[in-house]
Each structure stands twice: as C-alpha cells, then as structure tokens.
C-alpha positions as CSV (number, residue, x, y, z in Angstrom):
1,X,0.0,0.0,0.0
2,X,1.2,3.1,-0.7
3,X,2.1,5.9,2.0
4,X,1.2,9.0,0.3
5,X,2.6,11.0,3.2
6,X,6.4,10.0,2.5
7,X,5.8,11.2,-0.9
8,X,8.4,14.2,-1.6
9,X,7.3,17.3,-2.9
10,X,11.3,17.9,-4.0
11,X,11.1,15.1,-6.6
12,X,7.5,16.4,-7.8
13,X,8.9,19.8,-7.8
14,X,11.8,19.3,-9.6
15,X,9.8,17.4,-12.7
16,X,7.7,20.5,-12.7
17,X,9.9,23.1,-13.7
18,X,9.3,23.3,-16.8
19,X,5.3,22.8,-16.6
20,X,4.8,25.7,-13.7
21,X,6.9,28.1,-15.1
22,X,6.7,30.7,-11.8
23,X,9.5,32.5,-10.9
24,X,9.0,30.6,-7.4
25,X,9.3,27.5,-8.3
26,X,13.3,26.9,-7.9
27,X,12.7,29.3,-4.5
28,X,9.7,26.6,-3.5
29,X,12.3,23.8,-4.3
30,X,15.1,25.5,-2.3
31,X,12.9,25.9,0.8
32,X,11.4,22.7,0.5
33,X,14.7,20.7,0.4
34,X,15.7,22.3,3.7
35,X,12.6,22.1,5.5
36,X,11.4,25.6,5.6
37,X,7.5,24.6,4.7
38,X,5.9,27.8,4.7
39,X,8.0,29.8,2.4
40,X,8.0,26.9,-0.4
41,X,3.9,26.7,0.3
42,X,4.0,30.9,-0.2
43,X,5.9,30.5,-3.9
44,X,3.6,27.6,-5.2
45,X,0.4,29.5,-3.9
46,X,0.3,32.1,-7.0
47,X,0.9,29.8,-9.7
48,X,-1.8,27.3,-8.3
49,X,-4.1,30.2,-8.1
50,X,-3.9,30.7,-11.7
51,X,-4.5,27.6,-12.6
52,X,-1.3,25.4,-12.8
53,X,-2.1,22.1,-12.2
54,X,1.2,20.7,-11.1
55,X,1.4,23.5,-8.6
56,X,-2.2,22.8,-7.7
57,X,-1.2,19.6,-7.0
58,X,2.0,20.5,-4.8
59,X,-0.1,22.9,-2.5
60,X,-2.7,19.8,-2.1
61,X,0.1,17.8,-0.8
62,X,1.3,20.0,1.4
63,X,-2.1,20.7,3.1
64,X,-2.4,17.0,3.1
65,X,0.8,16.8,5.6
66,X,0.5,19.8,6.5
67,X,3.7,21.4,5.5
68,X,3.8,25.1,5.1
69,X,0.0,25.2,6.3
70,X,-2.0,23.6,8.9
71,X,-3.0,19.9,7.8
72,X,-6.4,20.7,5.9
73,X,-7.8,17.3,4.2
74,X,-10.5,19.4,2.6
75,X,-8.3,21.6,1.0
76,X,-6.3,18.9,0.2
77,X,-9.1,17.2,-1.9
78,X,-10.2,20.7,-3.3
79,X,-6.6,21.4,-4.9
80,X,-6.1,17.9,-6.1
81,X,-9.7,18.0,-7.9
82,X,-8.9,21.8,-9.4
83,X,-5.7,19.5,-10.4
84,X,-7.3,16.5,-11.8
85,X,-10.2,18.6,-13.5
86,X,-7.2,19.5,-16.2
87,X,-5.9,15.9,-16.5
88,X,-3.2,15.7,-13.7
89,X,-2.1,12.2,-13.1
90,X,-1.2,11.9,-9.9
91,X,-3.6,14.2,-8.6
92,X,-6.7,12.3,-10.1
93,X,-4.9,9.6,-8.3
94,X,-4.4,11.1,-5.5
95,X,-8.2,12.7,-5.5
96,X,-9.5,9.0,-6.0
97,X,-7.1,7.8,-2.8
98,X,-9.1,10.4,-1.0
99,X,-12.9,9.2,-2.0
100,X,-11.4,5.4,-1.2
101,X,-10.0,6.5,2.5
C-alpha cells in the first residue's frame, strides 16, 4: 500500500519546472529541500491560483501533511480536484485515494 505522506514534494517539484513556469518554483524547491515549509507553500500558492495544475497539486500535498499550512484534508481534496479537472495524473490519483480512504 502506498504511504502517500512520504511522498516528496522535491522530486514532484523538480519534474515541474518546466510545466509551472513561476518564478518561485526553484525558491519553493530551495525551501522545500531544507525544510522551511511555509515559504515553499507561499511561492507555489500564485501559480496554483492561476491555474497550474502541477502547482495545484503540490499545494494539495502539502495541506495534506501539513507542510507550510496547517493539515487541511478538505483543502487537500479541493486542490487535487482543481488538479485533476485539467488531467493531472497523480492528482486524479491522489483525489481517488481520498474518496477510497
């Protein structure tokens, strides 16, 4: 079974450079990589807002453990659906996880 909470946000991050294109992705990555939650949750935050799906789905995760944010599992699920509503993998995944649990 898989443990969605040891899931690392670095790994997704780093894949989504390219896709997010926001100026605070490599600062979210940074911050994220040494632990420092709330600023990497602050530079994914606009470019979910807008609409990117990968960030979407980073900012889910993170309410999901609660990194950066207190642990909010409805705001998890919302952020993974805005997510999987444009086709994200692992966010439709992790959306269906949610409905299972």
């Amino acid at each position: 079974m898989m443990n969605w909470r040891h899931l690392g946000l670095a790994a997704l991050v780093w894949t989504a450079a390219p896709a997010i294109g926001h100026a605070g992705l490599l600062e979210a990555q940074a911050a994220y990589n040494a632990g420092d939650y709330a600023t990497a949750f602050k530079e994914l935050t606009p470019a979910a807002q807008i609409g990117d799906a990968e960030a979407q789905a980073l900012i889910a995760g993170m309410y999901a453990r609660g990194q950066g944010t207190e642990a909010d599992l409805d705001a998890a699920a919302e952020w993974y659906a805005r997510a999987a509503d444009q086709g994200h993998l692992y966010a439709t995944t992790m959306l269906g996880w949610f409905y299972m649990r």
